[in-house]
C-alpha positions as CSV (number, residue, x, y, z in Angstrom):
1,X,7.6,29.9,-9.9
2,X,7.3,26.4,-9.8
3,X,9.3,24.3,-7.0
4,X,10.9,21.4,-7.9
5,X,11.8,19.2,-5.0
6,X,14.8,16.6,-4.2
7,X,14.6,13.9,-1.3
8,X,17.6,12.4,0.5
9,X,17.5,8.9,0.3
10,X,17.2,7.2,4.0
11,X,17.0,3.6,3.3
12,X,20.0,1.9,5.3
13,X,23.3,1.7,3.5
14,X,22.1,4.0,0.2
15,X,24.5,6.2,-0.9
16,X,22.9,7.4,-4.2
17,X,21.1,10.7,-4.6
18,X,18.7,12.0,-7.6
19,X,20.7,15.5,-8.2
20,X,24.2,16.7,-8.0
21,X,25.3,20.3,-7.7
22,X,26.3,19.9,-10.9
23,X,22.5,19.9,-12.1
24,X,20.6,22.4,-10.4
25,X,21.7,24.9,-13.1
26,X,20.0,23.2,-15.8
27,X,16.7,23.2,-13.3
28,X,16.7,26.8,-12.2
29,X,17.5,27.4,-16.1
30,X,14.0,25.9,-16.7
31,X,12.4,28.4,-15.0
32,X,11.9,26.3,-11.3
33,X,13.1,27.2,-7.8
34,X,15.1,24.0,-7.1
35,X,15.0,23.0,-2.9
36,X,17.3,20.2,-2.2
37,X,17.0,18.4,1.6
38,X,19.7,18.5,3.8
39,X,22.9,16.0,3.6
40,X,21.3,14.9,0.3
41,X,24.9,14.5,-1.3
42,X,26.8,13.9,1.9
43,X,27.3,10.2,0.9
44,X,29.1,11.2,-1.9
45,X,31.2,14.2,0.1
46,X,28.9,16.6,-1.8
47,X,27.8,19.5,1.3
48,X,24.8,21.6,1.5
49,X,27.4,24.5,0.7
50,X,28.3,23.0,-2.6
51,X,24.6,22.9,-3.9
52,X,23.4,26.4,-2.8
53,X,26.3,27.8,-4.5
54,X,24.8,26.2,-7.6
55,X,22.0,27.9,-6.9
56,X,19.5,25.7,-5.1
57,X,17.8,25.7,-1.7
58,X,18.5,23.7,1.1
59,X,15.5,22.3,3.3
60,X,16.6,21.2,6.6
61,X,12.8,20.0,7.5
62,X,11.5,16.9,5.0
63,X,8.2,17.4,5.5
64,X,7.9,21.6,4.8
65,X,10.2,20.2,1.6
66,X,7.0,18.3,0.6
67,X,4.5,20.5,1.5
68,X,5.9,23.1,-1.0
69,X,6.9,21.2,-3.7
70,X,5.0,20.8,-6.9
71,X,7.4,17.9,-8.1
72,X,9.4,15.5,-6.1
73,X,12.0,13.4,-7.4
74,X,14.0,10.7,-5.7
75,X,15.9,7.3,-6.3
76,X,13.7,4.9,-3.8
77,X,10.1,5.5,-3.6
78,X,8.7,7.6,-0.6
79,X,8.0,5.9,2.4
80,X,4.1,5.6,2.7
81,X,4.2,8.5,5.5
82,X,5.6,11.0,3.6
83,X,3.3,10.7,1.4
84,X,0.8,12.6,3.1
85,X,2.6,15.8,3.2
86,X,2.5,15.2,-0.9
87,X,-0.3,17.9,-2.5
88,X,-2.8,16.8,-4.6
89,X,-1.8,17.1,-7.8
90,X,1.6,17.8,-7.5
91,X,4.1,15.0,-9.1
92,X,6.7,12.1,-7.9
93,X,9.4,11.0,-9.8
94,X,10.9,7.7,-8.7
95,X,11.3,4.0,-8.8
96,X,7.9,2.9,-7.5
97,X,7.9,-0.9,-8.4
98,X,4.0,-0.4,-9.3
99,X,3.8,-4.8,-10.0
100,X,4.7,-5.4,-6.8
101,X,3.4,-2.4,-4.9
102,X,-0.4,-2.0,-5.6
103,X,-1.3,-0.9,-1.9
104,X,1.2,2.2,-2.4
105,X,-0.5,2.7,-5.8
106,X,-3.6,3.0,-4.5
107,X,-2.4,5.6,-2.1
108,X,-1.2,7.9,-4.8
109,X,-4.2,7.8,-6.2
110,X,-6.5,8.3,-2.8
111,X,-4.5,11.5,-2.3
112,X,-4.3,12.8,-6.2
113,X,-1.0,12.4,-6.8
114,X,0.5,12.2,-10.0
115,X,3.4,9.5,-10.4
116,X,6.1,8.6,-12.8
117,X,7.9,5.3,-12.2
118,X,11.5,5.5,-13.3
119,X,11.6,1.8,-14.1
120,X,8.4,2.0,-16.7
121,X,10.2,4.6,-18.9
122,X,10.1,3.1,-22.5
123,X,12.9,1.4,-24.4
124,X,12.4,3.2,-27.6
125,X,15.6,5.6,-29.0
126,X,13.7,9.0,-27.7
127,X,14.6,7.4,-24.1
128,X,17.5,6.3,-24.3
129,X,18.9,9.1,-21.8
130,X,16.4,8.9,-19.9
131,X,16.5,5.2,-19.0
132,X,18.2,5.1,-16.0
133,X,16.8,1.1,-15.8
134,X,19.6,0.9,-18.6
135,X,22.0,3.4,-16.7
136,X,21.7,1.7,-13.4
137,X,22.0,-1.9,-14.9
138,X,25.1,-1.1,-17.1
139,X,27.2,-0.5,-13.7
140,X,25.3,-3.9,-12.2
141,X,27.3,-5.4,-14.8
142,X,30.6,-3.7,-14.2
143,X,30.5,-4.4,-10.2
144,X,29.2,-7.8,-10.3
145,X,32.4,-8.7,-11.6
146,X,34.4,-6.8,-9.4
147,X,32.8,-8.4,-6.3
148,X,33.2,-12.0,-7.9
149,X,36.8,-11.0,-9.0
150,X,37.6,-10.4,-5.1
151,X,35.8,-13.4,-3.9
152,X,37.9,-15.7,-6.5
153,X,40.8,-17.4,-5.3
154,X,42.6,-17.2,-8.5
155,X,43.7,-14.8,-10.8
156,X,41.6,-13.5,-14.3
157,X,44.0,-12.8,-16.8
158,X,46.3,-15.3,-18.5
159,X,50.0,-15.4,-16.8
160,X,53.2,-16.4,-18.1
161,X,55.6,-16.6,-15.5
162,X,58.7,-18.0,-14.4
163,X,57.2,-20.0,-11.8
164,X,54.7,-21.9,-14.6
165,X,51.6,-20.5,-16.1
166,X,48.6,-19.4,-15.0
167,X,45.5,-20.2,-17.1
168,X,42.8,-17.2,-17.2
169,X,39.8,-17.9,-15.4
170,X,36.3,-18.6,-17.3
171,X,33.8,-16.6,-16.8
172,X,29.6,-17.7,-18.2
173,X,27.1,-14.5,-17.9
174,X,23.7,-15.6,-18.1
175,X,21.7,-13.2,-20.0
176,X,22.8,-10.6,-22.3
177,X,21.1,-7.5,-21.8
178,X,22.5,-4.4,-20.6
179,X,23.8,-5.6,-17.5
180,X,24.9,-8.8,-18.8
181,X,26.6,-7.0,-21.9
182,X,28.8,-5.0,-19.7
183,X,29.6,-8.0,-17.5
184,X,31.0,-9.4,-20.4
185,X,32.8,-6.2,-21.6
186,X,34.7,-6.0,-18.3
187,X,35.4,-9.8,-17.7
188,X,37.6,-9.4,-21.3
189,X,38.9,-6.3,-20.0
190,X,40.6,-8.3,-17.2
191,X,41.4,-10.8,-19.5
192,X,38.9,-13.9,-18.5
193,X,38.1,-16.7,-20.7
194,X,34.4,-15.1,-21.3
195,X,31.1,-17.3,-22.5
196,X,27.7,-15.7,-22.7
197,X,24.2,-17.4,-23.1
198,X,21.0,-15.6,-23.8
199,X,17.3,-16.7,-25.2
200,X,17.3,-14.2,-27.5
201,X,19.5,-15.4,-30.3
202,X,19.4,-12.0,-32.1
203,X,22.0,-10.6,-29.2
204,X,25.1,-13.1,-30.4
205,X,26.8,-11.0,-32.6
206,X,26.6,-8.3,-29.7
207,X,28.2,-11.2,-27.5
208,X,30.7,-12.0,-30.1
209,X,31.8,-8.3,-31.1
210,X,32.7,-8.1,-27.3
211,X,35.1,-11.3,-27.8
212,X,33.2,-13.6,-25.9
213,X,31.7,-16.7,-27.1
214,X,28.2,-17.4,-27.4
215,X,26.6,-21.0,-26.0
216,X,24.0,-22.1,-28.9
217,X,21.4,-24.0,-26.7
218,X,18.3,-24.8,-29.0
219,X,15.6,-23.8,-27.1
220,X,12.5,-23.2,-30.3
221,X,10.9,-20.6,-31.3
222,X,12.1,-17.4,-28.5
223,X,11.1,-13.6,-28.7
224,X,11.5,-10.9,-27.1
225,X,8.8,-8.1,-26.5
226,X,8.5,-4.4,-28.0
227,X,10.8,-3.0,-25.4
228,X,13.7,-5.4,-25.8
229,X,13.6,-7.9,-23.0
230,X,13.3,-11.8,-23.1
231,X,10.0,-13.2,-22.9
232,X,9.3,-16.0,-20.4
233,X,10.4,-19.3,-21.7
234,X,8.1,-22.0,-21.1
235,X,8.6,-24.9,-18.1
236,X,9.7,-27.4,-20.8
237,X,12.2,-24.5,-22.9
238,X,13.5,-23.9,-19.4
239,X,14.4,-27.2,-18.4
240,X,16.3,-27.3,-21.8
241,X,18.0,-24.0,-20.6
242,X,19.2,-25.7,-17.3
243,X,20.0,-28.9,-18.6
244,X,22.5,-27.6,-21.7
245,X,23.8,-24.9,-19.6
246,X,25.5,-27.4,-16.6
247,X,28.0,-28.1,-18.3
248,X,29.4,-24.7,-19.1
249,X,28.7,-23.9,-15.5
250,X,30.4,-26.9,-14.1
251,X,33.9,-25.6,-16.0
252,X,33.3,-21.6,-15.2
253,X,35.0,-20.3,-12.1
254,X,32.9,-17.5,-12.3
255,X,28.9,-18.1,-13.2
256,X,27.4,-14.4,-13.3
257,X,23.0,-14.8,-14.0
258,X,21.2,-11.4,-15.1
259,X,18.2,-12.8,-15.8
260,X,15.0,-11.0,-14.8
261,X,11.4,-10.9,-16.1
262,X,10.2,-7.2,-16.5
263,X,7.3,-7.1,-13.5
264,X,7.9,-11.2,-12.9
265,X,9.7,-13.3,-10.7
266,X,13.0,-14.1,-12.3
267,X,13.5,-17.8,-13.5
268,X,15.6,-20.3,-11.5
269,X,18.5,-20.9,-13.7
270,X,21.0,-22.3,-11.5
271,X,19.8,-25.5,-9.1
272,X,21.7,-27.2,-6.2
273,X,22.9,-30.1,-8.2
274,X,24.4,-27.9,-10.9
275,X,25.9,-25.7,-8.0
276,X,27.1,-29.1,-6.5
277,X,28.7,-30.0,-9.7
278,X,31.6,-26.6,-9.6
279,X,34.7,-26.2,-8.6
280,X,34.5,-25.3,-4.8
281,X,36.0,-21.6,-4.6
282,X,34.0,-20.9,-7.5
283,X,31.9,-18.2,-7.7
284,X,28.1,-17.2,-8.2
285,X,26.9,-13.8,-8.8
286,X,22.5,-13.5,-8.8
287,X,21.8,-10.2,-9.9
288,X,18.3,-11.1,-9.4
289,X,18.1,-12.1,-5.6
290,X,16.3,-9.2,-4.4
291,X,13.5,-10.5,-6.7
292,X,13.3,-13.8,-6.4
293,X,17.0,-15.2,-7.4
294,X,18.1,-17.2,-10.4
295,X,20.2,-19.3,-7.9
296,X,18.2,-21.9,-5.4
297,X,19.9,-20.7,-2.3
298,X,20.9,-17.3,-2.7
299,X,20.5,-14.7,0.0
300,X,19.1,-11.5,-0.7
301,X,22.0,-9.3,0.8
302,X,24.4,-11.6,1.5
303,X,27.4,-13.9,0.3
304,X,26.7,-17.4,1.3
305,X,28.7,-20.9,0.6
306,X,26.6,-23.8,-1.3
307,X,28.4,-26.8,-2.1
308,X,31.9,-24.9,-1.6
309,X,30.9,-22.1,-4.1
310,X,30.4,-18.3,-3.2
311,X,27.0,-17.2,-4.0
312,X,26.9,-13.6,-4.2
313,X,23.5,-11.8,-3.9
314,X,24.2,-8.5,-2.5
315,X,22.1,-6.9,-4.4
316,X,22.0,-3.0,-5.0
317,X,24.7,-3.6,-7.3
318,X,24.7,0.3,-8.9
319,X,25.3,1.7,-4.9
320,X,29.0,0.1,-5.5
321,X,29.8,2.8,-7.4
322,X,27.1,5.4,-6.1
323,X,28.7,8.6,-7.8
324,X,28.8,7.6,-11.3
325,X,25.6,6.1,-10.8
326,X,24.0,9.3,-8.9
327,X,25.5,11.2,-11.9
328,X,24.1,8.9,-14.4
329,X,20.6,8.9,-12.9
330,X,20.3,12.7,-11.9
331,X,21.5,12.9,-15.9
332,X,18.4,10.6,-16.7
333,X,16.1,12.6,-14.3
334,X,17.2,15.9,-15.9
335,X,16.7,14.6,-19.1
336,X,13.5,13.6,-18.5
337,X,12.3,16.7,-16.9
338,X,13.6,19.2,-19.6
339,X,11.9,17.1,-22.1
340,X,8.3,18.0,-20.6
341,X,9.3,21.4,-19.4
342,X,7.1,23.8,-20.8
343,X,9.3,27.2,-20.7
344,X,6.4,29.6,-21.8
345,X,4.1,28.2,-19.2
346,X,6.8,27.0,-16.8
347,X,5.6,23.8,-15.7
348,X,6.0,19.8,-16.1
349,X,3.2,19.2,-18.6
350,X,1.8,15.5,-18.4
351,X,0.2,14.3,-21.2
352,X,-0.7,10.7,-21.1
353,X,-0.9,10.5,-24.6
354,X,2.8,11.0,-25.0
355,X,4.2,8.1,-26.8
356,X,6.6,8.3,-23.6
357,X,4.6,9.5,-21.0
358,X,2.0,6.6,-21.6
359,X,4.6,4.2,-20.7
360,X,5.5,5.6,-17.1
361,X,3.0,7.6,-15.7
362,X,0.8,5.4,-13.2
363,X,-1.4,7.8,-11.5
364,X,-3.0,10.9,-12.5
365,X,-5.7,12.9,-11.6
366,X,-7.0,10.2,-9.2
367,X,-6.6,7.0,-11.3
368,X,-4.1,4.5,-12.6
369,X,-3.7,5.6,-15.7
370,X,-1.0,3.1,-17.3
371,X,-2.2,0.6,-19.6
372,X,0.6,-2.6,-18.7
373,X,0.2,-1.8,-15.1
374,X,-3.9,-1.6,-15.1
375,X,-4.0,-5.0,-17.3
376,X,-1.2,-6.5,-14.9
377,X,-3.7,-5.6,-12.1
378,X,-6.9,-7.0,-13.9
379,X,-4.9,-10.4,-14.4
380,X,-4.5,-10.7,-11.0
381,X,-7.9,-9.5,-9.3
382,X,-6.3,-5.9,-8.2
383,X,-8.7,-3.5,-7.6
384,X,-7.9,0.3,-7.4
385,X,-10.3,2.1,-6.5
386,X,-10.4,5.8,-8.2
387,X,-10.4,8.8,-6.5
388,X,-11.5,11.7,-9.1
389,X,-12.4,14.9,-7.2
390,X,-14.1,18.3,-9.2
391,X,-10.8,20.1,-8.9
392,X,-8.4,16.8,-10.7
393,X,-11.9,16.7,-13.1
394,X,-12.0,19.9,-14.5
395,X,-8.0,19.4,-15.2
């Protein structure tokens, strides 16, 4: 019987997990023995007690967890040590970042171990629950407004009151994705004055149908690639961007930016001139400040004051509201999983040639296997060396 393996996260202030109680029956249905480390769901007041009566295992030691396991799923990728108690050949599911992180690449691939990135999973309607990219950013959207609602000094909806009116407050979203979509959705819902800008022209009729206006900036000829997201606009269509888009800023009390380049460093939307140029106590959220930052200034993990105006870049935006997220990305995992699941021979079965599977694996069998990520690295002089031994060969 095949073990399928869950990690608690340890990375300071985390709160998600990759399985609830409520999902180990649709695993041990599958046919796998499902081994779950200790405390996994204690951040969300889930006990060991609650999962074994679901039917899984509870491994109080991390690394015996590893050892025995023939997949491993989390939410962060593995920290490079545990990765030696990995088998060769056995599989990790995760968010591994593999643009950014080529070293850790590399050591998946030295030890054999076959990897799917969580973040690589294809936007095409077979995905769609499995996308946790998607799942994850949809409740970015939702708390980045919460946190810039509590850090306003005003109030969002519209008041008529005895004492005089009170006007709503405006709210611009940068970028209309999934995150920025949502944003939008639940500025209305509190009854803001919403605008929304995006490069992609195609997505203002989703801005409109939300009852938010869209800001026309003329910007040429835009696309957006196979998978949905922007393409990079060039210096000159960026300065346009910047330059038309002040003055909406200038009048928001709330400026929320969502724009990030799939395996890029996000563009710099928001200068310190255009920050200078708000009303001080308004407020900036940068969804992309772990990365990079739209806004010059932000601080990756913190609130910090510009000009008078609270930028927000607290990042790990999804953790605000780590249950529905867990559940949304242990539903993503599961979904993923049970797609692949081969009941008659009872094992994951990982065929690069998968219209999905080519999209996210990154290593197997000794080698980076993934097309974007292998022609990302040739662009920019990576080298990974294979590791192809007679066992991973005859497989």
């Amino acid at each position: 019987m095949p073990t399928i393996g869950f990690v608690a996260e340890i990375r300071s202030g985390e709160k998600r997990c990759a399985v609830l109680p409520t999902n180990i029956k649709g695993y041990t249905l599958l046919g796998a023995r499902v081994v779950v480390e200790a405390g996994i769901g204690q951040p969300l007041h889930f006990s060991d007690d609650d999962y074994v009566q679901a039917g899984a295992e509870i491994a109080t030691s991390r690394e015996a967890l590893l050892q025995s396991a023939d997949v491993v799923l989390g939410l962060h990728k593995l920290p490079v040590e545990d990765l030696a108690h990995l088998r060769p050949n056995s599989l990790l599911i995760s968010y591994l970042d593999p643009f950014n992180e080529h070293l850790y690449i590399q050591q998946l691939v030295t030890q054999q171990i076959s990897s799917i990135s969580m973040e690589m999973i294809p936007r095409i309607s077979r995905c769609q629950k499995m996308d946790a990219l998607s799942s994850q950013a949809s409740l970015a959207g939702y708390v980045m407004v919460l946190q810039a609602t509590n850090t306003l000094d005003a109030v969002f909806p519209m008041m008529m009151t005895p004492a005089g009116t009170l006007k709503p407050a405006k709210v611009f979203v940068i970028g209309a994705g999934v995150a920025g979509l949502q944003a939008i959705a639940t500025a209305k819902r509190l009854g803001a004055s919403v605008t929304a800008f995006d490069t992609r022209a195609v997505v203002a009729e989703q801005v409109r149908s939300l009852g938010a206006k869209f800001l026309h900036i003329d910007l040429g000829q835009t696309s957006e690639t196979s998978q949905g997201y922007a393409q990079a606009l060039s210096p000159e269509q960026l300065q346009i961007q910047q330059r038309e888009q002040a003055k909406c800023i200038a009048e928001s009390d709330i400026v929320i930016t969502t724009a990030q380049l799939f395996g890029r460093k996000p563009p710099v939307l928001i200068d310190d001139a255009t920050i200078a140029r708000m009303r001080p106590g308004s407020v900036i959220v940068d969804m992309a400040a772990e990365n990079g930052g739209n806004v010059a200034g932000s601080v990756v993990g913190k609130t910090v004051e510009i000009h008078g105006v609270n930028v927000i870049g607290t990042g790990s935006w999804a953790n605000g509201v780590a249950k529905h997220a867990s559940q949304m990305y242990a539903n993503n995992l599961f979904n993923l999983v049970s797609e692949f699941w081969h009941k008659d021979s009872n094992h994951f079965a990982l065929d690069v040639a998968d219209e999905v599977l080519s999209g996210c694996v990154i290593s197997h069998q000794g080698q980076v296997v993934n097309k974007m990520i292998l022609d990302f690295y040739q662009q920019h002089g990576v080298t990974i060396q294979t590791h192809v031994s007679s066992l991973s060969a005859e497989a």
